[in-house]
N, CA, C and O atoms as CSV, one atom per row, in Angstrom:
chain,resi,resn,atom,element,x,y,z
A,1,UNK,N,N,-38.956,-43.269,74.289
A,1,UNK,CA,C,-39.272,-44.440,75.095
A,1,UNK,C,C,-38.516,-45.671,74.598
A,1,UNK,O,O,-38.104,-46.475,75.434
A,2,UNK,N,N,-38.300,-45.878,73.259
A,2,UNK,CA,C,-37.966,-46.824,72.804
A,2,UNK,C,C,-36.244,-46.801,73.549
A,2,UNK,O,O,-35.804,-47.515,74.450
A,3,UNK,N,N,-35.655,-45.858,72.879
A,3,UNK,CA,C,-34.126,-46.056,73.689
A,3,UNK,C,C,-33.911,-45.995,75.082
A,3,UNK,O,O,-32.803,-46.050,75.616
A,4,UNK,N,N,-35.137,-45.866,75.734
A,4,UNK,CA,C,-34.473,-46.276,77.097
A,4,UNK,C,C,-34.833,-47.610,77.060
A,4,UNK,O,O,-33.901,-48.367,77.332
A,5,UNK,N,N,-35.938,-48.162,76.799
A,5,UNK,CA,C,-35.852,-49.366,76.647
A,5,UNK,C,C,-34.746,-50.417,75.870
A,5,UNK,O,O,-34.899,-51.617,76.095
A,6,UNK,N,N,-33.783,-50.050,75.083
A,6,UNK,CA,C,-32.688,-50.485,74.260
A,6,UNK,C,C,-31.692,-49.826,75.722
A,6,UNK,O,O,-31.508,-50.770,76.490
A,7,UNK,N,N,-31.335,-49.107,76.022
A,7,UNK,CA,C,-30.633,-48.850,77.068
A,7,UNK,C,C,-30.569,-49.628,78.050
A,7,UNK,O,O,-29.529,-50.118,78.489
A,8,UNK,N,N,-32.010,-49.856,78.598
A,8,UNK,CA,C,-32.306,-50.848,79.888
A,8,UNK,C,C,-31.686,-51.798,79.574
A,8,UNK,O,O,-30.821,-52.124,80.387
A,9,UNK,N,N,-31.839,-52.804,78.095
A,9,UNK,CA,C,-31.791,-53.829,77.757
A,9,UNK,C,C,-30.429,-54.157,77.894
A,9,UNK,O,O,-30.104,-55.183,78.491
A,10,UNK,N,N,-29.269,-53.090,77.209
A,10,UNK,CA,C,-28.127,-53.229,77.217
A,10,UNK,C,C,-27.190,-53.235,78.644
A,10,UNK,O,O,-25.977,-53.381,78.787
A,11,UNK,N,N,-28.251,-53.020,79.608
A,11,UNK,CA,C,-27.326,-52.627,80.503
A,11,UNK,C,C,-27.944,-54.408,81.387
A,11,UNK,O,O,-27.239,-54.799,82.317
A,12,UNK,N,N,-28.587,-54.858,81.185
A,12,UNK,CA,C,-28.795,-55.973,81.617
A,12,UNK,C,C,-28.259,-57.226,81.029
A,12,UNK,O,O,-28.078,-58.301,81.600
A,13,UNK,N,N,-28.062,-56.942,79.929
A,13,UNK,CA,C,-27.175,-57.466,79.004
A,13,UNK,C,C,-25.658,-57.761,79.368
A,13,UNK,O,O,-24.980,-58.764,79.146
A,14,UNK,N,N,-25.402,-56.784,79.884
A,14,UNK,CA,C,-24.028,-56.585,80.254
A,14,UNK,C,C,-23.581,-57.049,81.818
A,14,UNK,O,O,-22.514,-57.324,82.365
A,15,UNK,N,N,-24.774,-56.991,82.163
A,15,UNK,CA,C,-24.460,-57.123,83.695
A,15,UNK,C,C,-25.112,-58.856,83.463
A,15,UNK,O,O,-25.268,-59.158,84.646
A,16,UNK,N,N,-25.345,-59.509,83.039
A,16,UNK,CA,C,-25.488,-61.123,82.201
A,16,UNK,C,C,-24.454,-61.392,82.064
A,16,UNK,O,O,-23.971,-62.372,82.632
A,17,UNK,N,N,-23.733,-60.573,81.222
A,17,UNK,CA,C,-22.388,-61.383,80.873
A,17,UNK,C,C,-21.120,-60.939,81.678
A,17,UNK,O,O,-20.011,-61.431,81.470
A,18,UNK,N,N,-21.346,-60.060,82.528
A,18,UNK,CA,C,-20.526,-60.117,83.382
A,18,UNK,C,C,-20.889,-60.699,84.807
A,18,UNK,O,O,-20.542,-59.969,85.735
A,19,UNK,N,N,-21.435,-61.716,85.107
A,19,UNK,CA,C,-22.136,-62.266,85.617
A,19,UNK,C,C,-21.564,-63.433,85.589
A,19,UNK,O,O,-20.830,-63.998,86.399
A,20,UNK,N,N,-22.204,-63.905,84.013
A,20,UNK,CA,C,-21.121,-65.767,83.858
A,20,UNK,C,C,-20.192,-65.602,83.727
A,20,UNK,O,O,-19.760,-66.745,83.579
A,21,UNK,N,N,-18.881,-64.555,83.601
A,21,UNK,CA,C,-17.556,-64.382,83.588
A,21,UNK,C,C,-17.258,-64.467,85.191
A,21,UNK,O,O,-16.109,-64.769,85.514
A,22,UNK,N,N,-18.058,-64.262,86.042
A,22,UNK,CA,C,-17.485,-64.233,87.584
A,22,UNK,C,C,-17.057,-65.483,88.110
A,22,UNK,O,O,-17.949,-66.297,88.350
A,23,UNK,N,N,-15.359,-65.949,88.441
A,23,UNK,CA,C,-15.551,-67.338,88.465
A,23,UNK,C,C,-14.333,-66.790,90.022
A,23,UNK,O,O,-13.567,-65.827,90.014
A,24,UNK,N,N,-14.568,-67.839,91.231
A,24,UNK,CA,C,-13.519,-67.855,91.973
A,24,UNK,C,C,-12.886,-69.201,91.937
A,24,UNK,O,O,-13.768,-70.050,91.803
A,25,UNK,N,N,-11.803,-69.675,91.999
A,25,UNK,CA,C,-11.293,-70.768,92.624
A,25,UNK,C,C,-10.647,-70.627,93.669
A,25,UNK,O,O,-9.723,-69.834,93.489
A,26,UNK,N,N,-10.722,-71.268,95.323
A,26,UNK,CA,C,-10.094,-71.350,96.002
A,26,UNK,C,C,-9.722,-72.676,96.669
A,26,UNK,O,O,-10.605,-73.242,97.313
A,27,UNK,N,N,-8.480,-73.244,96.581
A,27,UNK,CA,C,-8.125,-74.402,96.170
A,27,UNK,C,C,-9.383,-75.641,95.434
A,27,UNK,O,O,-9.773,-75.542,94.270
A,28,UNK,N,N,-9.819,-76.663,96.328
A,28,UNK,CA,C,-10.429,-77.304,95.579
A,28,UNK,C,C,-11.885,-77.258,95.305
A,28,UNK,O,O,-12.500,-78.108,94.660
A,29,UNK,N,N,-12.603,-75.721,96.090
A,29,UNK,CA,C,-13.499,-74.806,95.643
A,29,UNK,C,C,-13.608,-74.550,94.578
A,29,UNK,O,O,-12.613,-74.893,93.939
A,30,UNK,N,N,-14.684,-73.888,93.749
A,30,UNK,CA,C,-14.472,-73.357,92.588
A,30,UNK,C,C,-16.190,-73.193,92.206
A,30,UNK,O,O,-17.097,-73.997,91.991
A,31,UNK,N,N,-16.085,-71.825,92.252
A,31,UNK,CA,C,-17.746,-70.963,91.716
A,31,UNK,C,C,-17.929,-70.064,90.901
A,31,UNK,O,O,-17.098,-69.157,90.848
A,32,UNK,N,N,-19.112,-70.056,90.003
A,32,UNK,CA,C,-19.013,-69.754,88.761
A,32,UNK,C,C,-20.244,-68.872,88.996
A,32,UNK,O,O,-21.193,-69.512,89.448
A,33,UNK,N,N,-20.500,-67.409,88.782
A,33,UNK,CA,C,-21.537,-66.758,88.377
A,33,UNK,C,C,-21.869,-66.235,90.067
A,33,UNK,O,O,-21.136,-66.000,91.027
A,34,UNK,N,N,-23.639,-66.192,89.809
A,34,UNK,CA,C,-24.022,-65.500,91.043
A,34,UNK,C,C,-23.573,-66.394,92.705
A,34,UNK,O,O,-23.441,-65.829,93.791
A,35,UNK,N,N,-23.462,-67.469,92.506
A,35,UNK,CA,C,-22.408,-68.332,93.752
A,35,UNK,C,C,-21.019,-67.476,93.997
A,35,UNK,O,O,-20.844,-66.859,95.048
A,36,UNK,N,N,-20.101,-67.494,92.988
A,36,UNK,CA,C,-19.221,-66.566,93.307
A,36,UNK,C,C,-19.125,-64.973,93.794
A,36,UNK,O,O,-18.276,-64.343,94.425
A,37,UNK,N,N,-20.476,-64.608,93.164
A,37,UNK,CA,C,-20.525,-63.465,93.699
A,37,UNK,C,C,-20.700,-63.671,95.109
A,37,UNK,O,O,-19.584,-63.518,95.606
A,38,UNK,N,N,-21.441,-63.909,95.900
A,38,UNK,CA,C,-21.805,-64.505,96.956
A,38,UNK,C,C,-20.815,-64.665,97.927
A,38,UNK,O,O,-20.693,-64.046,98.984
A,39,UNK,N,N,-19.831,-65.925,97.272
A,39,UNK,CA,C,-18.384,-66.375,98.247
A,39,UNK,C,C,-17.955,-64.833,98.139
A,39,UNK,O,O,-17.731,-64.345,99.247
A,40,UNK,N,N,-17.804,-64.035,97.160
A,40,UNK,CA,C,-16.636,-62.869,97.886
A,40,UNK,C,C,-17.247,-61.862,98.248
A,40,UNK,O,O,-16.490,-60.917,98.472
A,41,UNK,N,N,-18.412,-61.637,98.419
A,41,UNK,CA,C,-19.390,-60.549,99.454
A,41,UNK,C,C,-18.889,-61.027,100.707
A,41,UNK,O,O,-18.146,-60.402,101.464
A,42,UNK,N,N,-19.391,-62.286,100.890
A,42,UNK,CA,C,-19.427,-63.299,102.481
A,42,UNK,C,C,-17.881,-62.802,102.851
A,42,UNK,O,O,-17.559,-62.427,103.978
A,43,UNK,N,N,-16.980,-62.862,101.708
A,43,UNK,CA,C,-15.349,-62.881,101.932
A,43,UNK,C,C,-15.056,-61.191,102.320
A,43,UNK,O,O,-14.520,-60.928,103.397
A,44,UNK,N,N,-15.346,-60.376,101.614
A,44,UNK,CA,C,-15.200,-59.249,102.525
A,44,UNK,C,C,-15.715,-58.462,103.586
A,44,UNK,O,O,-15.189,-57.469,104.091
A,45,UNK,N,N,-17.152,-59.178,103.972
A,45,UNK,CA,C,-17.730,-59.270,105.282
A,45,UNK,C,C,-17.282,-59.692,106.292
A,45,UNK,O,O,-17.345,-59.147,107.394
A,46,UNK,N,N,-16.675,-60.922,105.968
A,46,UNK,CA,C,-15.956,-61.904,107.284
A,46,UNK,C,C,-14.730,-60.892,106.988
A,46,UNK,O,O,-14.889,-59.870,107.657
A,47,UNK,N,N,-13.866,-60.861,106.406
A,47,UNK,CA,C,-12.465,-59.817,107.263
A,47,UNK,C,C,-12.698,-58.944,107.385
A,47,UNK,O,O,-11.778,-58.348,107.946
A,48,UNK,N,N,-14.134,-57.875,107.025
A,48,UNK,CA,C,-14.419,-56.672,108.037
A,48,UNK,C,C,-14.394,-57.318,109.467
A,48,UNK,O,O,-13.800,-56.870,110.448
A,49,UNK,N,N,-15.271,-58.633,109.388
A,49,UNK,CA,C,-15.422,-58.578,110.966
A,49,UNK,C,C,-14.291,-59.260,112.025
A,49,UNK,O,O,-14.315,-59.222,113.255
A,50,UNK,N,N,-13.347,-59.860,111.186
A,50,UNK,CA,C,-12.090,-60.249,111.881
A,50,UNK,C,C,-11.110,-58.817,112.047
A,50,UNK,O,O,-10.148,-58.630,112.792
A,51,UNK,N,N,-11.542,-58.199,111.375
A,51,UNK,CA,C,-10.457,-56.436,111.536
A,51,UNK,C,C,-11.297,-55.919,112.248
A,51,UNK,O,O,-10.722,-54.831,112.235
A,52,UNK,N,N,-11.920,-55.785,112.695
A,52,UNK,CA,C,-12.900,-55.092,113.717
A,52,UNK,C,C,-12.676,-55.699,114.988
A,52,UNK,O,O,-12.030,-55.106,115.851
A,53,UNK,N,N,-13.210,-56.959,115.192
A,53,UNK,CA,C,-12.575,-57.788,116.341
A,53,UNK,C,C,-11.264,-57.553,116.639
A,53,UNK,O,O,-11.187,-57.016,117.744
A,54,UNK,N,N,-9.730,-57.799,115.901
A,54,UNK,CA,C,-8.579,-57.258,116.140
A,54,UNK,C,C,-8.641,-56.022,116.742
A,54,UNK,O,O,-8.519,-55.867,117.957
A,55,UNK,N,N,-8.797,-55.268,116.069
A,55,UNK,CA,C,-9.018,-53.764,116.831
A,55,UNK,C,C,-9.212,-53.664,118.130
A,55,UNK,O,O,-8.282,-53.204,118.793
A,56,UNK,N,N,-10.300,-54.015,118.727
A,56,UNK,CA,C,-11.661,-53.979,119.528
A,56,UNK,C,C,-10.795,-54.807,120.558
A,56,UNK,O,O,-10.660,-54.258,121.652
A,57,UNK,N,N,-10.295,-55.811,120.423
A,57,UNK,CA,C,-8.958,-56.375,121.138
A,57,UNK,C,C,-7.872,-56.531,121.287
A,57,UNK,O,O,-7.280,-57.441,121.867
A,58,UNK,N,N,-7.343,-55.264,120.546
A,58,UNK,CA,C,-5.735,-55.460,120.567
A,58,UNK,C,C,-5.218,-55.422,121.415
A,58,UNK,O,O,-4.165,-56.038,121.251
A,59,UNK,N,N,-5.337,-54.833,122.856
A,59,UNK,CA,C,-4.710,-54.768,124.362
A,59,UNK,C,C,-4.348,-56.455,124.995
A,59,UNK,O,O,-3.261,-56.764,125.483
A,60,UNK,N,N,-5.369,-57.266,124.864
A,60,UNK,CA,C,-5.238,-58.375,125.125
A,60,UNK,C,C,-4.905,-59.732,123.801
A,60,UNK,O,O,-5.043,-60.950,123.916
A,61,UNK,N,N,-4.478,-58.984,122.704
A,61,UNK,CA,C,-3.850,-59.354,121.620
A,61,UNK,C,C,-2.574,-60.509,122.417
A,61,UNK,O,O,-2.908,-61.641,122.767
A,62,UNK,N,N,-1.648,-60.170,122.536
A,62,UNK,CA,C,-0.321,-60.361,123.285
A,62,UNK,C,C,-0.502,-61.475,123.875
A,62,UNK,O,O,0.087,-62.495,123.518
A,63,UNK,N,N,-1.476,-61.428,125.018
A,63,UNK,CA,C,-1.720,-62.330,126.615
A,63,UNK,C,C,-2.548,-63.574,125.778
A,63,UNK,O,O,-2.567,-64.691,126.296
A,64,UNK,N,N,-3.213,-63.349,124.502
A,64,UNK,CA,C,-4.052,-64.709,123.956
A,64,UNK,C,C,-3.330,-65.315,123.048
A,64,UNK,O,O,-3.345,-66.534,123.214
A,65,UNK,N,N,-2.430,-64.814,121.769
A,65,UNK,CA,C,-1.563,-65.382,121.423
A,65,UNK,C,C,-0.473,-65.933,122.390
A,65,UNK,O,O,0.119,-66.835,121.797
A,66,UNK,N,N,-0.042,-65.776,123.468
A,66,UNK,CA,C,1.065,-66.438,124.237
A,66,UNK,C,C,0.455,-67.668,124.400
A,66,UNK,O,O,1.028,-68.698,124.047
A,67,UNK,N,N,-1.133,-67.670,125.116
A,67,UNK,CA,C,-1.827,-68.480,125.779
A,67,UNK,C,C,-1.870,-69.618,124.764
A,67,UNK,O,O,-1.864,-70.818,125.042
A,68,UNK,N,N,-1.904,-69.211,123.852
A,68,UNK,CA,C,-2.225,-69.908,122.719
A,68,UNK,C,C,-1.017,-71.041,122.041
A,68,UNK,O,O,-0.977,-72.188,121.594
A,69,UNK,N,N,-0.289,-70.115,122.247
A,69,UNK,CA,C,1.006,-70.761,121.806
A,69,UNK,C,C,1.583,-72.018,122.368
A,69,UNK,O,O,2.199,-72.920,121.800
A,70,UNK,N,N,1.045,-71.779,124.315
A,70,UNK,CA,C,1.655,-72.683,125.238
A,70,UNK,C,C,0.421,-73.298,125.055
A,70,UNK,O,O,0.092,-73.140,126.231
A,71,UNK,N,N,-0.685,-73.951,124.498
A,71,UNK,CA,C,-1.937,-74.500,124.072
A,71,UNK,C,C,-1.192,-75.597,123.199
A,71,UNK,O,O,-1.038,-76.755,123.586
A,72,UNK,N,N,-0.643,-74.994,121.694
A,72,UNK,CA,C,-0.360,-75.633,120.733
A,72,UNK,C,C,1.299,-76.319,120.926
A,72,UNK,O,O,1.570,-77.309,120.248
A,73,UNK,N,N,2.414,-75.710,121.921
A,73,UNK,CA,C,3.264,-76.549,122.054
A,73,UNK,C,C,2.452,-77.778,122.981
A,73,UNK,O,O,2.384,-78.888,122.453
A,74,UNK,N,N,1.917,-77.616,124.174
A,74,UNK,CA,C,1.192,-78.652,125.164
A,74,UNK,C,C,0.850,-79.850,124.147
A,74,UNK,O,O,1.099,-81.041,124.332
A,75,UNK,N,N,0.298,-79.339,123.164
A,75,UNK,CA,C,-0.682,-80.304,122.631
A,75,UNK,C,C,0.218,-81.374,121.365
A,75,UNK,O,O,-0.054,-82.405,120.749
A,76,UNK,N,N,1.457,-80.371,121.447
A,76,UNK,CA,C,2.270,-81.299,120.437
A,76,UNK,C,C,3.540,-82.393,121.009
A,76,UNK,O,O,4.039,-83.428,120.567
A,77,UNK,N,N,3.818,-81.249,122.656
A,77,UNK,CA,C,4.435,-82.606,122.913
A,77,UNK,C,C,5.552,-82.288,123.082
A,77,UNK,O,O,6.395,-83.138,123.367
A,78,UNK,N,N,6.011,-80.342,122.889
A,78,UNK,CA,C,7.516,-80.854,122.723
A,78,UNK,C,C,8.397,-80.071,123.882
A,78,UNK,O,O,9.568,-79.695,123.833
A,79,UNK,N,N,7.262,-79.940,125.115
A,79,UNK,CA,C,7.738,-79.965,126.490
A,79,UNK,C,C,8.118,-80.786,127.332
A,79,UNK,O,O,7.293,-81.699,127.384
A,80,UNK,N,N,9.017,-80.951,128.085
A,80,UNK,CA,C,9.399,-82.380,128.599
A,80,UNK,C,C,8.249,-82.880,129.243
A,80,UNK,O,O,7.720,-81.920,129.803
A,81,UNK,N,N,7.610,-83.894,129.438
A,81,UNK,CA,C,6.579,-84.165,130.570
A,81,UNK,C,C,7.114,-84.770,131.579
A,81,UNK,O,O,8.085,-85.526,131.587
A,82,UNK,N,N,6.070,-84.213,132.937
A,82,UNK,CA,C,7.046,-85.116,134.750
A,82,UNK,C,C,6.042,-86.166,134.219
A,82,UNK,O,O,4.999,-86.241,133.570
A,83,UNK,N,N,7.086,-87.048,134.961
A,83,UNK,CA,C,6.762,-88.866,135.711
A,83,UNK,C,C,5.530,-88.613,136.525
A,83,UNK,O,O,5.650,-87.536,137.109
A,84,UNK,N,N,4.368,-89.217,136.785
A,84,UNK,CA,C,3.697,-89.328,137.624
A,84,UNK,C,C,4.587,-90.241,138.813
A,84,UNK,O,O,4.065,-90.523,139.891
């Protein structure tokens, strides 16, 4: 009984200190411990669900990036505009 209890201990021990070693920085972000764990769960959840979405729409992939494109030139300006 006793060494599983020294076992338990060590293994909580370990998972402690690998714990406060967990640090992310992403630019002027920056998380230390169970927060970081957190940001990169959330982080490989969200690009499951952006690769899933891609997938799930790749046929009309093409027709929304174009749309998109003539969105972001429109909006910058660097189509001639008519005279009213």
């Amino acid at each position: 009984m006793a060494r599983r209890t020294g076992l338990v201990k060590a293994v909580f021990k370990g998972i402690a200190r690998m714990q406060e070693s967990f640090t992310i920085d992403v630019g002027p972000l920056r998380a230390t411990g169970v927060p970081a764990i957190l940001m990169a769960v959330t982080g490989v959840v969200v690009a499951g669900g952006v690769a899933s979405m891609l997938s799930k729409g790749a046929a009309r992939l093409p027709e929304t990036l174009r749309e998109a494109r003539g969105l972001a030139e429109t909006i910058r300006g660097d189509r001639p505009r008519l005279n009213p």
